[in-house]
Structures are given as structure tokens and as C-alpha cells.
VOKEKOL-655863 format. One record per residue (C-alpha): residue number from 1; z negated, y, x negated; chain; residue in three letters. Coordinates in nm, 2 decimals. Each point is the difference from the previous one (the first is absolute). Layout:
N
KOLZA   resi        Z        Y        X   chain   resn
KOLZA    NUM        Z        Y        X       A    ALA
...
***
This chain:
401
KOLZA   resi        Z        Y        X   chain   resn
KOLZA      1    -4.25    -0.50    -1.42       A    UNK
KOLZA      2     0.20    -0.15    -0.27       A    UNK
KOLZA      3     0.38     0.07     0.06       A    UNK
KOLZA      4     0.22    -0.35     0.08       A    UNK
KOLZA      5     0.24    -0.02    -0.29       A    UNK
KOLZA      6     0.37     0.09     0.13       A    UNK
KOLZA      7     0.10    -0.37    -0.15       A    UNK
KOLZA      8    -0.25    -0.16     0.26       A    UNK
KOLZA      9     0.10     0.21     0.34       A    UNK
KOLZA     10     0.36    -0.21     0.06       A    UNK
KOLZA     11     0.06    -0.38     0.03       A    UNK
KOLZA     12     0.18    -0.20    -0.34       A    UNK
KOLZA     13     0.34    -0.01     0.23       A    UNK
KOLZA     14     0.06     0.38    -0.04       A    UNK
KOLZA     15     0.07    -0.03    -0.34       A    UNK
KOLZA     16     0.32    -0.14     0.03       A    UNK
KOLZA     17     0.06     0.20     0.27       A    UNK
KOLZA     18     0.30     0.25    -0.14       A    UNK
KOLZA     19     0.18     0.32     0.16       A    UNK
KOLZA     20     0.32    -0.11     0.12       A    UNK
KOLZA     21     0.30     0.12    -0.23       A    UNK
KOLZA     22     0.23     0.07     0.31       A    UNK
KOLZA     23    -0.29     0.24     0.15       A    UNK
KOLZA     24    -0.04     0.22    -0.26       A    UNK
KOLZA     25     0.40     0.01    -0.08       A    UNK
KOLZA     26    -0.01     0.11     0.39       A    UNK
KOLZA     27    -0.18     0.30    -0.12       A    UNK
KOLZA     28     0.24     0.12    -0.24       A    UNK
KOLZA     29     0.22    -0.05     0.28       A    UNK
KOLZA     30    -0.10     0.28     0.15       A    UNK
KOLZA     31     0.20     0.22    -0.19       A    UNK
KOLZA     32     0.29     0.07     0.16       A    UNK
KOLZA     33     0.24    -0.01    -0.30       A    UNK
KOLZA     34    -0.11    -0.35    -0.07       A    UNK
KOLZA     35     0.25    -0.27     0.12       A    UNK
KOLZA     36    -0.26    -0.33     0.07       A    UNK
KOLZA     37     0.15    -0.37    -0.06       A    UNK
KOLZA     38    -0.38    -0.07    -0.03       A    UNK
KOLZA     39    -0.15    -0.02     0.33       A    UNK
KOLZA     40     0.07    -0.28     0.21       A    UNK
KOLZA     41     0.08     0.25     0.31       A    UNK
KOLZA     42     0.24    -0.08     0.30       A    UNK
KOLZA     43     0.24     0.29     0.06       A    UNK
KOLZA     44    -0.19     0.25     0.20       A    UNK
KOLZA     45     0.33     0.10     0.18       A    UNK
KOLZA     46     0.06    -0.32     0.16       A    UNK
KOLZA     47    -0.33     0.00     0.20       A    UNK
KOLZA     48     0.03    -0.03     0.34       A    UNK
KOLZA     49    -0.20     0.32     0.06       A    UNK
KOLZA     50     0.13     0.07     0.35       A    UNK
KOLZA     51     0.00    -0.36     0.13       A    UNK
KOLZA     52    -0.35     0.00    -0.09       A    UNK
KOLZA     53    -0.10     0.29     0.14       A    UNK
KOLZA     54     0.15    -0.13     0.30       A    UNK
KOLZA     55    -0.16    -0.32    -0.01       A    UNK
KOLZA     56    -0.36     0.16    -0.08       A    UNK
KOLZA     57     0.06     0.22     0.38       A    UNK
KOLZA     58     0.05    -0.33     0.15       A    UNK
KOLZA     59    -0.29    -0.19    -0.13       A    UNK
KOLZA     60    -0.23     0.29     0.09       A    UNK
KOLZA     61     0.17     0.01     0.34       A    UNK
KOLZA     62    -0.09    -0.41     0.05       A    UNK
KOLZA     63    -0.26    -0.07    -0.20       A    UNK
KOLZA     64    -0.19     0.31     0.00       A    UNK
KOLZA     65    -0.36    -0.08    -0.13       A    UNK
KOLZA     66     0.04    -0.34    -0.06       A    UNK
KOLZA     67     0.23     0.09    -0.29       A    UNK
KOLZA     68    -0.29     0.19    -0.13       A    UNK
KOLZA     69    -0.28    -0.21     0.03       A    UNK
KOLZA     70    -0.08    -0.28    -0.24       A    UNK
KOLZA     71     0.18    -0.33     0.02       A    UNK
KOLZA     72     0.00    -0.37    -0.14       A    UNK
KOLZA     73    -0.01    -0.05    -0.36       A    UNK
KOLZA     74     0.31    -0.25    -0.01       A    UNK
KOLZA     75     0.19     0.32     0.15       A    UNK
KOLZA     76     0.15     0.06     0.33       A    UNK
KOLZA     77     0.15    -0.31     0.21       A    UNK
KOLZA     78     0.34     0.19     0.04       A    UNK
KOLZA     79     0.06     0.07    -0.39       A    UNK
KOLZA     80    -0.13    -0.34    -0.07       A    UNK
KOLZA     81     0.26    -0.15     0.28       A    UNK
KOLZA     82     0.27     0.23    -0.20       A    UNK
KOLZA     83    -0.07    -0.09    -0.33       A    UNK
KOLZA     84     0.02    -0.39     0.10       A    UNK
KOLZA     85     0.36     0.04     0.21       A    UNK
KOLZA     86     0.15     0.19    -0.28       A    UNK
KOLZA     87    -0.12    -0.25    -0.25       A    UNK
KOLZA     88     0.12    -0.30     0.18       A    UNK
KOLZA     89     0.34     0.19     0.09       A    UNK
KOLZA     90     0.09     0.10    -0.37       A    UNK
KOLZA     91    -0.15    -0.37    -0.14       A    UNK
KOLZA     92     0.13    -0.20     0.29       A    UNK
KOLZA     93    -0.36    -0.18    -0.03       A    UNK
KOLZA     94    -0.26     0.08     0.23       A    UNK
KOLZA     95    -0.32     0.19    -0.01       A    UNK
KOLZA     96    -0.25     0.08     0.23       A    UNK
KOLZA     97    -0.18     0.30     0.05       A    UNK
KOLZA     98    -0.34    -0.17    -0.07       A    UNK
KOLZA     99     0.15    -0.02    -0.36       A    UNK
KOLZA    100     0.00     0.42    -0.05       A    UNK
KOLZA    101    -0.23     0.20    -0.13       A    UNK
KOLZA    102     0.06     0.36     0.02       A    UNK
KOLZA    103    -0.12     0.19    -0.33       A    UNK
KOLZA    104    -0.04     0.37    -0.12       A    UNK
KOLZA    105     0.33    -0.02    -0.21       A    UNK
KOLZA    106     0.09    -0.33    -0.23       A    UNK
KOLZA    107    -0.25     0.14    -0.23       A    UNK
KOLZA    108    -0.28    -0.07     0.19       A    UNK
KOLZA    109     0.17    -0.35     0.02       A    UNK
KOLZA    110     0.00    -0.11    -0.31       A    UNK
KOLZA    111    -0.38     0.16    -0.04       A    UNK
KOLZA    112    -0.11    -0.21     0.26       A    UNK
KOLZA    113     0.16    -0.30    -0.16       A    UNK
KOLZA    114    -0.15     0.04    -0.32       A    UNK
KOLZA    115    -0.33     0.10     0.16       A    UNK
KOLZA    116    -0.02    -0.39     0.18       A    UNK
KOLZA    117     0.13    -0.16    -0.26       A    UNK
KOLZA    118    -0.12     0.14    -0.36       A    UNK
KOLZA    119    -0.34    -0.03    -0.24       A    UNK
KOLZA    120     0.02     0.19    -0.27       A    UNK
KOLZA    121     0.17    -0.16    -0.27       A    UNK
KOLZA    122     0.23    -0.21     0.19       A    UNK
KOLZA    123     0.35    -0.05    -0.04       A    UNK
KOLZA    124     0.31     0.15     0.21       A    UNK
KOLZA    125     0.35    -0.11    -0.11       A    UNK
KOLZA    126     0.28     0.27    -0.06       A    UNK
KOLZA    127     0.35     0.09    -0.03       A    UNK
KOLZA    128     0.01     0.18    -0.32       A    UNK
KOLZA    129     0.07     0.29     0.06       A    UNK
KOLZA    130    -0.14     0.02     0.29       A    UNK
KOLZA    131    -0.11     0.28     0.31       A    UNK
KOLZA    132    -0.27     0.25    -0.20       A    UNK
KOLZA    133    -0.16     0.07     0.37       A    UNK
KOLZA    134    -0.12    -0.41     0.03       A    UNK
KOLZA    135    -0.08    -0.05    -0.37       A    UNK
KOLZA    136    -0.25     0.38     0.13       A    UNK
KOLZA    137    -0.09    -0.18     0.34       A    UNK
KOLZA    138    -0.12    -0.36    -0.20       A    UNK
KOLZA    139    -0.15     0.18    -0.28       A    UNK
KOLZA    140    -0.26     0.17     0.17       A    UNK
KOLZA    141    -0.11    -0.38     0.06       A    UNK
KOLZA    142     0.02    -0.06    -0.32       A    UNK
KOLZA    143     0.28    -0.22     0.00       A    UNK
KOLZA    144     0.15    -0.13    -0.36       A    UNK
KOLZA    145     0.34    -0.09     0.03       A    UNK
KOLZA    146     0.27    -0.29    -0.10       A    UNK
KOLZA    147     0.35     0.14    -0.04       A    UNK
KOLZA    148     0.37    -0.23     0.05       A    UNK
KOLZA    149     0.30     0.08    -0.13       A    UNK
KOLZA    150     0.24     0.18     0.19       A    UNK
KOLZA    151     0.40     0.06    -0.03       A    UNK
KOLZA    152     0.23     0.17     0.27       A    UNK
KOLZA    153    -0.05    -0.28     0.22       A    UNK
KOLZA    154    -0.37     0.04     0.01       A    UNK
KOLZA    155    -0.25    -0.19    -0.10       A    UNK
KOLZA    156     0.06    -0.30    -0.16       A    UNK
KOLZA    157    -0.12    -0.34     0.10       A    UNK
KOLZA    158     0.01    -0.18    -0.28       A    UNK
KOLZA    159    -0.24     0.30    -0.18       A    UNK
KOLZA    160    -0.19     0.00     0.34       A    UNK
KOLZA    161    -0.12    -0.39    -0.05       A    UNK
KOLZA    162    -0.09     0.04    -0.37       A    UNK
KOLZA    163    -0.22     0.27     0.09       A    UNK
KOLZA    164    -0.16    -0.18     0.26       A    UNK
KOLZA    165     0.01    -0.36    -0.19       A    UNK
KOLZA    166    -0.22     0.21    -0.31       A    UNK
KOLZA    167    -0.22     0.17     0.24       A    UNK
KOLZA    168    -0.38     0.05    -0.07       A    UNK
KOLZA    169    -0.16     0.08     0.26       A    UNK
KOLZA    170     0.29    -0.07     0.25       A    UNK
KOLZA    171     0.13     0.34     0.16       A    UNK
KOLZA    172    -0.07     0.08     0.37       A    UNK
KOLZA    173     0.36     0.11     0.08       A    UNK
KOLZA    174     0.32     0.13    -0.12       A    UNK
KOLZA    175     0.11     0.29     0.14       A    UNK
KOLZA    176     0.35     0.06     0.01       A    UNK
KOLZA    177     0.23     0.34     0.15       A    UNK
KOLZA    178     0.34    -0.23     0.03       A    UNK
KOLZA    179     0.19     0.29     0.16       A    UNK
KOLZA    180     0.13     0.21    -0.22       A    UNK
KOLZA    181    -0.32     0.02    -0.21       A    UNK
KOLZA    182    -0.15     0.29    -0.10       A    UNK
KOLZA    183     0.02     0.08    -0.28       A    UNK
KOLZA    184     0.31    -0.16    -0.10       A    UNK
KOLZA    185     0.24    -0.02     0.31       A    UNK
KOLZA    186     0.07    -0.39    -0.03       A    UNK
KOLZA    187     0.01    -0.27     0.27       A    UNK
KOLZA    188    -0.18    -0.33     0.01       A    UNK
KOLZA    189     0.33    -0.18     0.03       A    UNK
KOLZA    190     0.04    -0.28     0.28       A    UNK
KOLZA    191    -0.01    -0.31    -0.20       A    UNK
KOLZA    192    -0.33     0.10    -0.21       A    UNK
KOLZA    193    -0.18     0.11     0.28       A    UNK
KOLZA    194    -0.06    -0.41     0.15       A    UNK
KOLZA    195    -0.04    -0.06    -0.31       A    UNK
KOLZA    196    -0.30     0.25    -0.02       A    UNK
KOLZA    197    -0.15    -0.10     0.29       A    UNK
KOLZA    198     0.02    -0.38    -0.10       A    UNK
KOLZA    199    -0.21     0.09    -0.31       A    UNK
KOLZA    200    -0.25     0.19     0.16       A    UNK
KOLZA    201    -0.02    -0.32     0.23       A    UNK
KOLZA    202    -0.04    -0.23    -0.25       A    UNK
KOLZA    203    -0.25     0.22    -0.12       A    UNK
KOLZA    204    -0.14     0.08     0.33       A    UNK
KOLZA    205     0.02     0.37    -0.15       A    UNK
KOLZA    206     0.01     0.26     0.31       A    UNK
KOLZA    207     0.27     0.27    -0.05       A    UNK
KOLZA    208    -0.01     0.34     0.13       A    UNK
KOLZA    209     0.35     0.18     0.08       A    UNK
KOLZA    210     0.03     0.35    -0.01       A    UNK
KOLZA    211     0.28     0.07     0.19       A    UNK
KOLZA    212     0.02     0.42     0.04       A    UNK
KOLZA    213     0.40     0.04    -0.07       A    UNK
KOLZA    214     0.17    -0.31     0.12       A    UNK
KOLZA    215     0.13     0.20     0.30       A    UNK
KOLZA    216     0.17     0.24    -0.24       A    UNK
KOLZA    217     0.30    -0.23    -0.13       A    UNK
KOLZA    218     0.28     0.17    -0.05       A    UNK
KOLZA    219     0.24    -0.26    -0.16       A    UNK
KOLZA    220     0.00    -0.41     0.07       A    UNK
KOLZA    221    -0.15    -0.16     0.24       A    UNK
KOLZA    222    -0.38    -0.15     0.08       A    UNK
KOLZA    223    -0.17    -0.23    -0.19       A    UNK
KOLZA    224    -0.27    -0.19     0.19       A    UNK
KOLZA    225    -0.34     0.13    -0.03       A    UNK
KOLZA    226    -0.25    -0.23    -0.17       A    UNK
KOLZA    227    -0.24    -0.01     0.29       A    UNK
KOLZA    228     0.28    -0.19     0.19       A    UNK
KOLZA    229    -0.02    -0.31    -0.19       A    UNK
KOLZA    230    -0.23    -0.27     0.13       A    UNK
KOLZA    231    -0.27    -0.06    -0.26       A    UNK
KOLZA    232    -0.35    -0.11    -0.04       A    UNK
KOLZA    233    -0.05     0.26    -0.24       A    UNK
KOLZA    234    -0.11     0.35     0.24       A    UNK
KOLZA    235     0.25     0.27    -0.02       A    UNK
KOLZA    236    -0.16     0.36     0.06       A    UNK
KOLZA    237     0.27     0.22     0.14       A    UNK
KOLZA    238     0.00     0.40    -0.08       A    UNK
KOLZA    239     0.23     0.19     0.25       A    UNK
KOLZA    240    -0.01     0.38     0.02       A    UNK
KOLZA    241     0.16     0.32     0.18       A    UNK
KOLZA    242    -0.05     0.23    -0.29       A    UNK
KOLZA    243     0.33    -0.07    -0.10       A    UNK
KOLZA    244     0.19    -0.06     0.37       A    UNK
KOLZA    245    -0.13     0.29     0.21       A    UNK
KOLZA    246    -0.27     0.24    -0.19       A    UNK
KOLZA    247    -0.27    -0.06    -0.28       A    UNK
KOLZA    248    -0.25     0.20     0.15       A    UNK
KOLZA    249    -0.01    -0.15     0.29       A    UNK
KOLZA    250    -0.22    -0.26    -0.24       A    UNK
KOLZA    251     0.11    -0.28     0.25       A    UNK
KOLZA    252     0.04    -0.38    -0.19       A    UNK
KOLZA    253    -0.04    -0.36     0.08       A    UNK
KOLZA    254    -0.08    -0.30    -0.16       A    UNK
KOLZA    255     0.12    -0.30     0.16       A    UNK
KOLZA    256    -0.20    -0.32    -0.07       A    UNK
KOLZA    257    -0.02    -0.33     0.16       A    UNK
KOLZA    258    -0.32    -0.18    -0.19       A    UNK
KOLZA    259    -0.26     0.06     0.29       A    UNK
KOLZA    260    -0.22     0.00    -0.28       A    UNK
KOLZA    261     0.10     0.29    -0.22       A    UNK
KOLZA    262     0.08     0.21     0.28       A    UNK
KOLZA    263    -0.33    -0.01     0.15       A    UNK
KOLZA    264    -0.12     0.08    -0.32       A    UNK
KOLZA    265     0.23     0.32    -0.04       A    UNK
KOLZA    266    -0.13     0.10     0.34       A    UNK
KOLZA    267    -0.35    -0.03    -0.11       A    UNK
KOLZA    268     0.05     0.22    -0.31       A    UNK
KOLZA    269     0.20     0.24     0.15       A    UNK
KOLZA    270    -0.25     0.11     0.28       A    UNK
KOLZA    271    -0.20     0.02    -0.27       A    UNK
KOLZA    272     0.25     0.25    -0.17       A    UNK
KOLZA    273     0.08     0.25     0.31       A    UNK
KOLZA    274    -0.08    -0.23     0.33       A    UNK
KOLZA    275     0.37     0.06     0.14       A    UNK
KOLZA    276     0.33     0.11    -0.16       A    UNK
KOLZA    277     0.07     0.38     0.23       A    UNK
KOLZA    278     0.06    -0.06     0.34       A    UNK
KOLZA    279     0.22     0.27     0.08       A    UNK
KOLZA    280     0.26    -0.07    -0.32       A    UNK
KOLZA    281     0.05    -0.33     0.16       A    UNK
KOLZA    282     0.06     0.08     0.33       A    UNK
KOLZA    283     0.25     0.28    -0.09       A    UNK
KOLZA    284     0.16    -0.23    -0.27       A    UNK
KOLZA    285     0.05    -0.25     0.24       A    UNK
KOLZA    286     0.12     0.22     0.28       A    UNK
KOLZA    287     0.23     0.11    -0.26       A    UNK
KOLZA    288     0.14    -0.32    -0.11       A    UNK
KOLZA    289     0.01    -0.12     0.37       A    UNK
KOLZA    290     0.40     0.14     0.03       A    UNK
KOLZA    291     0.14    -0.26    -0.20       A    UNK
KOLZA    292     0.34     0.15    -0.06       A    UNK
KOLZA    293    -0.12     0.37    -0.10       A    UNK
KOLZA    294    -0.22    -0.20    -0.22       A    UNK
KOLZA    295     0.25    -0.27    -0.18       A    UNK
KOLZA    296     0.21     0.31    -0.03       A    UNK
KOLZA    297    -0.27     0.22    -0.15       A    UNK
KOLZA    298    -0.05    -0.31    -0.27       A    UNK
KOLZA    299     0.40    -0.03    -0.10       A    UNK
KOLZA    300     0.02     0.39    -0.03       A    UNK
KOLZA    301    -0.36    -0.07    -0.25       A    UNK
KOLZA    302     0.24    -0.24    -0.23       A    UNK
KOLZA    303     0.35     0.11     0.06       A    UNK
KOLZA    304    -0.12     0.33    -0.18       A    UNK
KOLZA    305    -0.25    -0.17    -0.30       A    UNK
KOLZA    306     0.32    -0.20    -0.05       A    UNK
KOLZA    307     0.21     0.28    -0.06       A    UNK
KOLZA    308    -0.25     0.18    -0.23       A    UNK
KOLZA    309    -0.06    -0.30    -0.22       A    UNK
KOLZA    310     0.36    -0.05    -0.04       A    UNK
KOLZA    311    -0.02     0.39    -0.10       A    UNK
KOLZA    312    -0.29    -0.08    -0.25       A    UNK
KOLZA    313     0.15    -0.26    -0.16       A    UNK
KOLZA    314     0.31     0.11    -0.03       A    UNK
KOLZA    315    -0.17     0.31    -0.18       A    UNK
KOLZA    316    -0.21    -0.21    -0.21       A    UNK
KOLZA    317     0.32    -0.15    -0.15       A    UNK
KOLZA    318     0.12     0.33    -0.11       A    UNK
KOLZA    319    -0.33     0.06    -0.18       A    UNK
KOLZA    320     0.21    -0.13    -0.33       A    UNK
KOLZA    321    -0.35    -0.17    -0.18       A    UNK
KOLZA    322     0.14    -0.32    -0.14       A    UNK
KOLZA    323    -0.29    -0.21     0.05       A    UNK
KOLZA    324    -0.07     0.14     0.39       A    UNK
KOLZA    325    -0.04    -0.30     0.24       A    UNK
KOLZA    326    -0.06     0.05     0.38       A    UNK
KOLZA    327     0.02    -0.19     0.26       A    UNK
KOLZA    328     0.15    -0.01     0.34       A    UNK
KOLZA    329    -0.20    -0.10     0.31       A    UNK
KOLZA    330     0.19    -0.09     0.35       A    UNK
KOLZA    331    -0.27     0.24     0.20       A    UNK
KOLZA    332    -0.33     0.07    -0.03       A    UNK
KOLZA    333    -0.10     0.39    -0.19       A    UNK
KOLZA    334    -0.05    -0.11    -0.39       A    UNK
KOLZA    335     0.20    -0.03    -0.26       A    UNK
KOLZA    336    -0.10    -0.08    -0.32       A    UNK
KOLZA    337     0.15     0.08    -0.36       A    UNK
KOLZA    338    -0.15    -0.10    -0.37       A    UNK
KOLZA    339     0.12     0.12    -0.31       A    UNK
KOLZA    340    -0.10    -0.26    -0.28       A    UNK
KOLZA    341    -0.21     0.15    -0.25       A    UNK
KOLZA    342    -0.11     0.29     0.16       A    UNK
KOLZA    343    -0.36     0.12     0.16       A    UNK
KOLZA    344     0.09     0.16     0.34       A    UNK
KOLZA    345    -0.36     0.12     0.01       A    UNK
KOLZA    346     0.13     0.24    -0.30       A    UNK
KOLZA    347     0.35     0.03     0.22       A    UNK
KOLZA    348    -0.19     0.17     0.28       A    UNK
KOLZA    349    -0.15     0.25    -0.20       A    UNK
KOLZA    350     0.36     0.10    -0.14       A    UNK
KOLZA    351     0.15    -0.01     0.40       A    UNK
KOLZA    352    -0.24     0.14     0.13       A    UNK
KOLZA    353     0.05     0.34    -0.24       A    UNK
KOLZA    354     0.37    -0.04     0.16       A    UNK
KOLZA    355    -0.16    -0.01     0.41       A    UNK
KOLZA    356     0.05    -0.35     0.06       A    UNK
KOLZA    357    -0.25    -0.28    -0.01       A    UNK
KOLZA    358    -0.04    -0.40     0.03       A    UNK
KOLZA    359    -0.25    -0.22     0.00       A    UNK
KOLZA    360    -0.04    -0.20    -0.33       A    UNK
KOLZA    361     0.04    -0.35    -0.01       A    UNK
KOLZA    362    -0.31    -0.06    -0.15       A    UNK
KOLZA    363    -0.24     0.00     0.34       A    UNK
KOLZA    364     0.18    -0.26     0.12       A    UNK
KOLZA    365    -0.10    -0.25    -0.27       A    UNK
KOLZA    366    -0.33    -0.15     0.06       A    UNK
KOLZA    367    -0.10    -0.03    -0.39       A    UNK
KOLZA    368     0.19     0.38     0.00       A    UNK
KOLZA    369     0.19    -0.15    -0.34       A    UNK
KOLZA    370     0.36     0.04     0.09       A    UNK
KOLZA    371     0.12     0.34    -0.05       A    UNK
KOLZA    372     0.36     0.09     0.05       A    UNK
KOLZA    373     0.06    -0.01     0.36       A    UNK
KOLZA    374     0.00     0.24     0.26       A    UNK
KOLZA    375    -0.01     0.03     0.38       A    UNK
KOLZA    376     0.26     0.22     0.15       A    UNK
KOLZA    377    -0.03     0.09     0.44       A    UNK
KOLZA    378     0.33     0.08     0.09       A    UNK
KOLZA    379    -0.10     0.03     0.38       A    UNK
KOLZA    380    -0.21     0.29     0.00       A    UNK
KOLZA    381     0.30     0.25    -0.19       A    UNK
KOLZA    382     0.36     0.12     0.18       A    UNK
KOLZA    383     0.29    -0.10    -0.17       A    UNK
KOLZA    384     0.05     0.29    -0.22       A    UNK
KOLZA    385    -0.36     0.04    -0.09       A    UNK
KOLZA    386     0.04    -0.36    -0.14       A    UNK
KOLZA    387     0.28     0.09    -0.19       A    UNK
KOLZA    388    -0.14     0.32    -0.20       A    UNK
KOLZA    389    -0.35    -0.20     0.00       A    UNK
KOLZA    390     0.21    -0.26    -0.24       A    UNK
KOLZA    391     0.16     0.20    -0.21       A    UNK
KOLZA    392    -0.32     0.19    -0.11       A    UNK
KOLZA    393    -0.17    -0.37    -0.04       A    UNK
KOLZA    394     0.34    -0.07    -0.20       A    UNK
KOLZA    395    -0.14     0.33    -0.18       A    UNK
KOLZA    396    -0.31    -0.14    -0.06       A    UNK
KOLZA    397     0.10    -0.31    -0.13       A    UNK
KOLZA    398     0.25     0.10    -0.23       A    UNK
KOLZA    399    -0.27     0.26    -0.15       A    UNK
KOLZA    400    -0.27    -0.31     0.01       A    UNK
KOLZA    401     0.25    -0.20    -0.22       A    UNK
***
């Protein structure tokens, strides 16, 4: 029997598919002389190991089997009834339970999103730079992609509506982290983000909202979230506890009011694993059920990123490179620094030889043609790891110059 050629065994979309650049650096991680500002990893220390243990006795205590056997695939009434009371109480808008869907992390969110809404070949609109782990999720759709300017207040509108104005074919969404973004730290501020929303309307252009770190402010006050605004354009909400409680407790939300959509996420996600796990919602939930242990737990989260970005960035202005430019985000876990005329992928190679490491700008670019920035996590490090970790990076750039 002939042999099937290795080119014929795999569909056309996995060619674009591409290891992630923050996955592997995790390996080099590894090495416990290494200080990471690559990964995009909450500070282990601040789990709340014990209160979860607690909270797992309990659910076994109640719940017993039922927490064990399958369950619905929008996700369990009392996580759903959660998500919607701590939406409407931070927005001051309500939601309804009806309107969650309980997902296997925010990853699986935006892979269900792309999954209902792309052909191969259509459009997505972007910040640019924008997250690398949506630009992986919509390319294994084979998504092709329409970038708008961005400064530090986001995206800009103006840059937004030529886009879409030139369009051909017209994109299916824009997608949009306005939260301290990743990769770049900056905010969507207040008065551009109506003025998104009313172009997407006009456009009747849905937006998806990835909204992992807005809990995680650590200077300022709350701009309203964009799913707040009353629009005929849908607004796909992504909501997550990676970032609140513990990441691998893979427990997210998206909150959408289109009947439409969501009963078309639904359909594609039992599809993908019939049911996000049973038992990490009911113990999340049982966890998050005392509300002052919980608030408390989320202030303790940014009170301490807050100090350590002050720490990196007052480090970073010590570095002594002329043309260094970083910025400075009110919360979230990124921070990111460019260095005109300089390829960070080549940066990395030199830092890394010093035991620190970063992810390069580059991934974060759709086309991948902008090349002097880098991503630096200051939430995963102590204080004085982030300290020695800059000064070898000021090492490494002052050798790379």
C-alpha cells in the first residue's frame, strides 16, 4: 500500500499554526538561575492554597458526586449566577445569568469565538500590537488580519474607521484587551472607548473584550467596560479567574447578550469538551462565595503587582540606554519597553547568556515586522529578583549596542 504523503495527513489550517514564543521561553525557565519577565504567570505565592483546600472539603462534603458527574455545557447555575452579580455590581449595569457561559480558561473563549465566526481568509481587526495567544487562537481558522493604530490611550478611533471605511472583505470583529493590554500595559481611555463602540455600531461590527486584568488596577480609578454601553453592535465579553484566584483552576466566562451568538458558542463548545469541569466550578464558586475574604484576596493580588512595577520601572530608568522607552501601566502584569533601532529577538539571545529572559516584541505584531519591543512580567518575580533581573538585561543591552 502506497504511503500517504506527510503533506496530505493534516488540514491547510495547521500550517499557520506556530509554537507559542512564551511556551517554549517557559522551558528555559526551568532553570533555576533564570529570572523570567517572559511568562505571563501570576505570583505563585499569592494563591490562596489553603482557602482552597478548604473550600474543595466543603464541596465534597455537599455536593459529593454531583460535583463529579457531568454537567451543563453553559456551566453550573451558581457560577453563572456569580459571574452576572459581580458583573452588574463592578459595571453598575445589569446582567443576567442567562448571559454566562462558563469556558475552560479565556483561551478557550476566544477559540470558540473564532470557531463561530471565521472562514478561512476572513478578516479580524487588531490593536497593533496586539495579545500573541488570540492572533494563535484566530489563526488556526485561518484568520488574516487588519491592524489600527494604537498610542498610550489605546486604540485609536480615528485609525479604527479608516480601517474599516477601506475594508475588503469587511472584518468580522475587532478584538480589543482595553485593560491594561497585554502586551503593552495601556488603557483604552474613557472618552475613546464610546467612541469605539459608536463605530463598530455604525459599522454594525461586533467587538469582543478580553478582559483578564481589569481587576488588577493598582493606580486610578475604573473606566467603564465596553460591554456596558447600549449598542446595536454585539459586545462579546471575556471574564476570567486565571488572574483573580488561580490559573489552573481553568475557570472563565464570557458574557454575551446576542441570544444568537451565544447559542452558537454553546453549540460549538459541546462540540469541543461537552462541559467546562464540574468540580473547578463548584469549588471556585464555593470559594468566591465569602465575599470579603475574596475582595481582600483581589486588593492583596494588586497592592503587591503595584509595588513591583513601581520597582521595575524604577529599575528600568537606571538602565542608563539613552534611547530606552517603557511604559507605565496603572495595574495589570506587563510592561512593555522598546529601544528604537534594535531587534530584541537578537536582545534575548544576549540576556538570556546573562539568566534573564523576555519575550520579544515581535509575536505580538500580526505581520511580525516591528522589531524593537519587548514584553517584560513584573508579577511573576519578588522585588529583588526584579532588580538583579534588570541590571543583567541593562547588561545585555548595553553589550547589544
Amino acid at each position: 500500500m502506497k504511503a500517504i504523503s506527510r503533506a496530505a495527513r493534516f488540514a491547510q489550517r495547521t500550517e499557520r499554526l506556530r509554537a507559542s514564543t512564551i511556551r517554549e521561553m517557559l522551558k528555559v525557565t526551568q532553570q533555576g538561575d533564570v529570572i523570567s519577565f517572559g511568562g505571563g504567570l501570576p505570583a505563585p505565592e499569592l494563591f490562596p492554597t489553603m482557602a482552597i483546600a478548604d473550600a474543595t472539603r466543603r464541596v465534597m462534603e455537599s455536593r459529593g458526586p454531583a460535583a463529579l458527574q457531568y454537567s451543563v455545557t453553559e456551566g453550573i447555575p451558581e457560577m453563572r449566577g456569580w459571574v452576572a452579580q459581580r458583573m452588574t455590581r463592578r459595571t453598575g449595569r445589569p446582567f443576567e445569568a442567562g448571559d454566562v457561559t462558563i469556558v475552560n480558561g479565556s483561551q478557550q473563549g476566544l477559540d470558540l469565538i473564532a470557531k463561530v465566526f471565521l472562514d478561512p481568509g476572513d478578516h479580524v481587526v487588531l490593536e497593533n500590537p496586539s495579545y500573541l495567544g488570540a492572533i494563535q487562537a484566530f489563526d488556526a481558522y485561518q484568520a488574516r488580519y487588519l491592524t489600527a493604530d494604537t498610542d498610550d490611550d489605546g486604540i485609536i478611533p480615528e485609525s479604527l474607521e479608516r480601517v474599516l471605511e477601506r475594508a475588503d472583505p469587511f472584518p468580522k470583529f475587532l478584538y480589543l484587551v482595553p485593560n491594561f493590554q497585554n502586551p503593552t500595559g495601556r488603557t483604552l481611555s474613557a472618552p475613546r472607548r464610546e467612541r469605539v463602540v459608536r463605530i463598530c455600531e455604525h459599522f454594525e461590527l461586533p467587538i469582543v473584550e478580553d478582559d483578564p486584568y481589569g481587576e488588577l488596577r493598582f493606580e486610578g480609578s475604573d473606566v467603564p467596560s465596553l460591554v456596558t454601553y447600549q449598542s446595536t453592535a454585539p459586545v462579546l465579553y471575556s471574564g476570567t479567574g486565571s488572574k483573580i484566584m488561580a490559573p489552573g483552576m481553568r475557570v472563565a466566562w464570557l458574557v454575551i447578550r446576542n441570544e444568537e451568538i451565544r447559542e452558537k458558542i454553546v453549540l460549538a463548545k459541546q462540540g469541543a469538551d461537552l462541559h467546562s469541569g464540574t468540580f473547578a466550578q463548584y469549588v471556585f464558586h464555593e470559594y468566591v462565595s465569602d465575599e470579603r475574604a475574596f475582595e481582600e484576596h483581589v486588593r492583596k493580588i494588586a497592592q503587591t503587582y503595584g509595588r513591583r512595577r513601581h520597582v521595575m520601572s524604577a529599575a528600568l530608568a537606571n538602565v542608563g540606554h539613552r534611547g530606552l522607552e517603557f511604559s507605565r501601566p496603572s495595574g495589570g502584569m506587563f510592561l512593555w519597553a522598546r529601544i528604537p533601532g534594535v531587534d530584541t529577538s537578537e536582545l534575548l539571545r544576549h540576556a538570556a547568556e546573562r539568566k534573564v529572559v523576555f519575550v520579544p516584541g515581535v509575536s505580538f505584531y500580526p505581520a511580525r515586522d516591528v522589531h524593537d519591543g519587548m514584553r517584560l512580567n513584573f508579577s511573576n518575580a519578588p522585588e529583588e529578583k526584579i532588580k538583579a533581573g534588570i541590571e543583567r538585561l541593562g547588561h545585555a543591552i548595553a553589550s547589544s549596542a
